[in-house]
N, C-alpha and C positions, 0 to 999 in steps of 0.2 A: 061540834066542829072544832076542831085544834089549833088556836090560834098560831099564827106565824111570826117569827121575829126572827131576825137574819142580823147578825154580828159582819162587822166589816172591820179589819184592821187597817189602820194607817199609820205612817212614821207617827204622827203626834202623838195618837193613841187608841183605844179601843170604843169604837161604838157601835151601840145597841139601837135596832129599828123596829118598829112594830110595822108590820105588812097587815092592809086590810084587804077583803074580798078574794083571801087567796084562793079558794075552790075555782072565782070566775077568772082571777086572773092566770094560774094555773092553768087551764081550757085555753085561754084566749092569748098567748106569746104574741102573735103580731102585733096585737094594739098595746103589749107591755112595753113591745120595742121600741113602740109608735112615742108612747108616753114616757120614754126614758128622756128622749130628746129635752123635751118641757118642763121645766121645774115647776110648775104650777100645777099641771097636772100630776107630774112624779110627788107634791108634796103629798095630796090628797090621797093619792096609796100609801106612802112611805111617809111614816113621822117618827121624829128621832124621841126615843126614849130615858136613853142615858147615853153621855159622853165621859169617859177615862182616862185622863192625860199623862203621856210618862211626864213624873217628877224629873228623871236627867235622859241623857241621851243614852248614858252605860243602860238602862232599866231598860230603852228601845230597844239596843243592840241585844240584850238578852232575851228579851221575850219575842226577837226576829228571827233566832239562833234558834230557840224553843221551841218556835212553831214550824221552822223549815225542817227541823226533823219529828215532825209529829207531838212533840210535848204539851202536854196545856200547860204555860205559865203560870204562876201562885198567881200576880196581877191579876189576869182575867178572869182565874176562877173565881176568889172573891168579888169582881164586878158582877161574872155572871149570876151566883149566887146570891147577890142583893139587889140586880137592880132588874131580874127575870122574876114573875110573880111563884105564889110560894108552892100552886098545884102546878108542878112543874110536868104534871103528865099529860097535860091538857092540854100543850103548845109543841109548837114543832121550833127547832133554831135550824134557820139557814146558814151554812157555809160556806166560802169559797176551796177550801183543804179537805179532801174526805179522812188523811190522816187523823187532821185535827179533832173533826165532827167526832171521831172513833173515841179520842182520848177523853172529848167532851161526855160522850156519851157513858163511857166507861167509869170517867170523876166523880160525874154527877147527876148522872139517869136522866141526860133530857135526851130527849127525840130528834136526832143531823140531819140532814136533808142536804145537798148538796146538785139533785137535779131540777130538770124541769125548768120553770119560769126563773128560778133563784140567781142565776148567772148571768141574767139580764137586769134582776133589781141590785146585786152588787155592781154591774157595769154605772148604774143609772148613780147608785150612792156615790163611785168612785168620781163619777162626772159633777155632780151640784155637791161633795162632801162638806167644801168651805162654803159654800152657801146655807146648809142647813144645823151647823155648828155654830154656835153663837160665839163671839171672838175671835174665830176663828177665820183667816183671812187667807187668799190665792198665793199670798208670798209666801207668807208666813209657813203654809203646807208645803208650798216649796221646797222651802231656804231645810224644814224637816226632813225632808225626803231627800233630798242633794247628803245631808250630812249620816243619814241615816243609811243610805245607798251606799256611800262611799267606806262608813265603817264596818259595814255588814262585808262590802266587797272584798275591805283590806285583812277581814277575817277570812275567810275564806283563802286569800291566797295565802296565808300565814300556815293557816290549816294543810293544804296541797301543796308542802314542801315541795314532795319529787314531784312537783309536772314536767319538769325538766327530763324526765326520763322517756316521754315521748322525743324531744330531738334525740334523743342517747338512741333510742330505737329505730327512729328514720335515717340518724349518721350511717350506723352499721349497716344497714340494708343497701343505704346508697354506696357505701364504700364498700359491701361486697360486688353490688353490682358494676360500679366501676373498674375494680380488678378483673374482670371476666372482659367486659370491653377492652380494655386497655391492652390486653394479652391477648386478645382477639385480633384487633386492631395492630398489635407491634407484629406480629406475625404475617398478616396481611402486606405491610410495610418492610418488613424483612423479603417475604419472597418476592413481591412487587420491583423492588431495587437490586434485587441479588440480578438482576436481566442484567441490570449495565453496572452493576459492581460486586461483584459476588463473595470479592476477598473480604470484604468491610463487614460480615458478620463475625468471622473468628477474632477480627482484631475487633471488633466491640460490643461482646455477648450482652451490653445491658440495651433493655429495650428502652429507657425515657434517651438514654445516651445515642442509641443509635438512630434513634428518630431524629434528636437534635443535628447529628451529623449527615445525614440523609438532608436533612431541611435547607443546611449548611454549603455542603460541596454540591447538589444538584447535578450539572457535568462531571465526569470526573475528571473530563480529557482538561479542563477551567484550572484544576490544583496544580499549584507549581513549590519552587522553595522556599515564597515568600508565603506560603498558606499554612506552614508547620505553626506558627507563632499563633494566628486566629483559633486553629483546630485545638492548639495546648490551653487555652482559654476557655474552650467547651470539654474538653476531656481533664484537663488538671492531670495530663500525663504528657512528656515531650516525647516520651520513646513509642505512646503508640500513635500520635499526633506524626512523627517520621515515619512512621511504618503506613500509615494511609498512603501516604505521598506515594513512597516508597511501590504500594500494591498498584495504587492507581497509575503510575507509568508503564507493569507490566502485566495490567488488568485483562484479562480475557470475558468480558462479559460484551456484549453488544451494545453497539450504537442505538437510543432513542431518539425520536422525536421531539421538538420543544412544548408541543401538548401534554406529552405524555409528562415529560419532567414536571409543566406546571401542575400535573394533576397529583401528582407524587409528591411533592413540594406540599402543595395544601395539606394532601394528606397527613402529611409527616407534621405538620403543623398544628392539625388538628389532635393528632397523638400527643404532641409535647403540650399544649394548652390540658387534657384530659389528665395528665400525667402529674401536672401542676397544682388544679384543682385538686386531685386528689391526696397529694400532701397537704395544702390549707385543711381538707376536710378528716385527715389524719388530727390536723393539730387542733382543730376546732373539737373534735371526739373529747380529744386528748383534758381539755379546759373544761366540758362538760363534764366529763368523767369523776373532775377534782372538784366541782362543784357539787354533784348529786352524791356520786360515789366513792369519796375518796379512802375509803378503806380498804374496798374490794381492787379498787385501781392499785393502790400497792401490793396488795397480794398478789395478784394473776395477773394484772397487766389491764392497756386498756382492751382490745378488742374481744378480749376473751370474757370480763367483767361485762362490758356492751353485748355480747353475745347470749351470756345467761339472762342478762333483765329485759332484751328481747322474745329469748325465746319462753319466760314466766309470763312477758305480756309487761309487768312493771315492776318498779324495784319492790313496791308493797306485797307483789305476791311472791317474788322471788325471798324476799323476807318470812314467810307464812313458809313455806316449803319447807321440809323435813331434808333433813342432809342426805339423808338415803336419796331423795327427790333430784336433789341437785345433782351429785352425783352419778345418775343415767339422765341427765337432763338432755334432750339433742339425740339420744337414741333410742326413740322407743319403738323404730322398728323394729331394730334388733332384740329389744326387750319381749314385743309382743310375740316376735318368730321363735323366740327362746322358751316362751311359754308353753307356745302350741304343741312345739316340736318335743319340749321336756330336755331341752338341754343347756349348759351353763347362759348366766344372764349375763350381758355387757358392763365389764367391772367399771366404764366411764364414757361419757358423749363427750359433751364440749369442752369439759375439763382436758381429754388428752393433749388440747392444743398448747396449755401450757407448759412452760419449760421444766416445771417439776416430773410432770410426766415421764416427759423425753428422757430426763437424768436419771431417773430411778431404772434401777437393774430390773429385767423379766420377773422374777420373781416376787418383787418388791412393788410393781406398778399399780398392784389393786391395792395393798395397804399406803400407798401414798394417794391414790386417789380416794379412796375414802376419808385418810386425814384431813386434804386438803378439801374433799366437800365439807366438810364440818367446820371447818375453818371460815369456809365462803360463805357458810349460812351462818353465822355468829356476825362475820364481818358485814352481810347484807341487811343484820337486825339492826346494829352499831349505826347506819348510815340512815339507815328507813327508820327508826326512833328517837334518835340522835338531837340535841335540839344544836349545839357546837360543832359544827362538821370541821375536822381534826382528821389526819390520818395516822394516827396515833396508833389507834390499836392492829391497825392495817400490815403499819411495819412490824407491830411487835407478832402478827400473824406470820408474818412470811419468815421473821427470824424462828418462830418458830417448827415450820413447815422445814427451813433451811436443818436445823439439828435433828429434828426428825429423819429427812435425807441421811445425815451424818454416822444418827444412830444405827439404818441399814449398814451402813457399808464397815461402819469401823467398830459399831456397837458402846459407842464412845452416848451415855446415858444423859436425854435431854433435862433441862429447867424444868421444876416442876409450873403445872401451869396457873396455880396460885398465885405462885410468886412474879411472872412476868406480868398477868394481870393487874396487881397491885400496882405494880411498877406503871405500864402504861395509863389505870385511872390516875394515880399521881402525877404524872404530867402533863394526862389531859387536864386536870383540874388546874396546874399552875398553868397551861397555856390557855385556858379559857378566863384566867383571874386574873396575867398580862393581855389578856385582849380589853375587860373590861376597863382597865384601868389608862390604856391609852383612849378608851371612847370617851372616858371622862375628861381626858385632857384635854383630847380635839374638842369637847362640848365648851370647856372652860377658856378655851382660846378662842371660839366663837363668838361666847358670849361676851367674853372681853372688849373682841373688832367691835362687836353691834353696840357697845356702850359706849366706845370712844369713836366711833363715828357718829351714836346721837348725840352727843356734849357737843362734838364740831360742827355740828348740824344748829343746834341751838345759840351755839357762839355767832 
């Protein structure tokens, strides 16, 4: 019968349990659950064998790092190795990680187990663990776990630079959906008010403006000559601020009701608020952008840069992507129909949005959108492995994307790209060696205040 012993790790450190009666306790889970509760009863199955303490906390953080991606740490191997008997094929080790069990198994030929009754005797260890470690005490595991939690967490998010590119991906979504409302909406508002003012779209084609002024004059027969000066306030124009006036005394639209205006009025309301929010959420894009992205954001812009790391899913996979990739990135419809059908493939998706696009001559469009994906995917690697987010190489992309343009139309021959390279890592390197060197000074002016405030403290 193969004896059972079951490893439980904790912030302090690693311990080893020998399990008796596992065949019956095995069969019988209810009364193991029963006797989890009891330490008395739980000692009587479970008796600790060996305990392993991390010497610092850095040894916890690593061998927590190790094991949450599957690693056996050096530490427990040598624990397992000396303090598990030497016919190691006789015994089974229980797990909580089936990774782990794998790697265990794999080190050093013992036998993982991870089901069955085992998930209830690590429940039970986890519950009496400072009870049954000598020294060891309820703070004390504590006070390890608090600090072991916290640097294991602060790895991690150091690790998952871009999570940020989740808001970059909900901005864009939400900012296109609000363009569609919004132009839904001003239109609805436009023909709704054209009943009692019809003139007041040609004099104010823009739609957040003409909501405001819609919100504004409500009557028109209400505007007089003392209204030009309010209306120049909302439009930042006096000639078309006089020309409302001006239409509105020889206005041919019909008389409404004071329902109906209030209802128009909210409306319009409700546009200008929609209209608003959606500039904050322009600029809020915009400050994500230069935090996750700021390389790609100087090249192509924000919404077009927010648009590729949406439609890759994140900027890590938009990073992996092959410039070919990038480059029909947003159309693979038309890639798949071009397939089928056997005729030319879409020289660009989302990239056409950008202004290189637009500038480049017919001829020219597909070798500027291929430069520029290539560009995008160098620039998305720069930002997604990036440890000094700089948008350094960003602009040296776009100047270079810009002589490219250049060299179509005048044939006037670009930098080579060596040398701009060079150029940009040498900058980045001094603006990353002026960043370090004011951190040190704000740390030395800290720790200055904190010395001369303890001396006054002591005085």
């Amino acid at each position: 019968m193969a004896k059972l012993f079951v490893l439980f790790e904790h912030a302090a450190g690693f311990g080893l349990f020998s399990v008796s009666e596992f065949e019956e306790v095995s069969m019988l889970q209810p009364q193991v659950e029963a006797s989890v509760l009891d330490l008395s009863r739980f000692n009587s199955i479970v008796k600790l064998v060996g305990f392993s303490p991390f010497k610092t906390a850095i040894a916890a953080l690593e061998s927590a790092n190790a094991i949450s991606e599957g690693i056996l740490p050096q530490d427990l191997a040598v624990f397992l190795d000396t303090t598990l008997p030497a016919k190691k094929k006789k015994l089974t080790l229980g797990v909580a990680d089936s990774k782990l069990g794998a790697a265990i198994a794999e080190a050093l030929g013992i036998q993982c187990n991870h089901l069955g009754a085992i998930p209830e005797i690590i429940r039970g260890i986890r519950m009496h663990f400072a009870s049954m470690v000598k020294g060891l005490t309820a703070q004390s595991a504590g006070v390890a776990q608090l600090g072991l939690g916290h640097s294991y967490s602060r790895a991690k998010v150091k690790f998952n630079v871009h999570r940020s590119d989740n808001m970059i991906i909900q901005s864009i979504a939400m900012l296109d959906l609000l363009d569609k409302d919004i132009n839904t909406f001003s239109m609805r508002i436009r023909e709704w008010y054209s009943y009692h003012f019809p003139e007041l779209v040609k004099i104010v084609p823009d739609n957040h403006m003409y909501a405001k002024v819609a919100q504004h004059i409500k009557d028109r027969k209400s505007l007089t000559d003392a209204s030009v000066s309010e209306l120049e306030e909302i439009l930042m124009d006096s000639e078309k601020a006089q020309a409302i006036v001006d239409a509105a005394k020889m206005s041919m639209g019909m008389d409404i009701s004071v329902v109906d205006l209030m209802n128009i009025q909210m409306f319009a309301g409700r546009v200008v608020r929609l209209s608003d929010y959606r500039k904050q959420l322009a600029e809020y894009l915009h400050s994500k952008m230069g935090n996750v992205a700021p390389n790609l954001q100087s090249l192509i812009g924000d919404q077009v840069g927010a648009r590729l790391i949406s439609k890759a899913g994140s900027l890590t996979n938009l990073a992996k992507y092959p410039a070919s990739t990038v480059q029909i990135l947003g159309a693979e419809k038309a890639l798949f129909r071009a397939l089928k059908t056997r005729t030319n493939t879409p020289k660009y998706g989302l990239l056409y949005h950008s202004t290189f696009i637009g500038r480049a001559g017919i001829k020219n469009k597909g070798r500027i959108s291929r430069f520029l994906a290539n560009k995008c995917s160098i620039a998305s690697r720069i930002d997604c492995f990036t440890e000094a987010a700089s948008s350094v190489f960003g602009d040296a992309l776009r100047q270079q994307v810009e002589d490219r343009l250049k060299f179509y139309e005048s044939g006037e021959a670009p930098r080579k790209n060596t040398e701009v390279m060079e150029e940009a890592i040498a900058l980045s390197e001094q603006l990353a060696s002026t960043k370090k060197a004011k951190k040190r000074k704000s740390k030395k002016l800290e720790n200055g205040e904190s010395k001369k405030s303890k001396k006054v403290a002591q005085e």
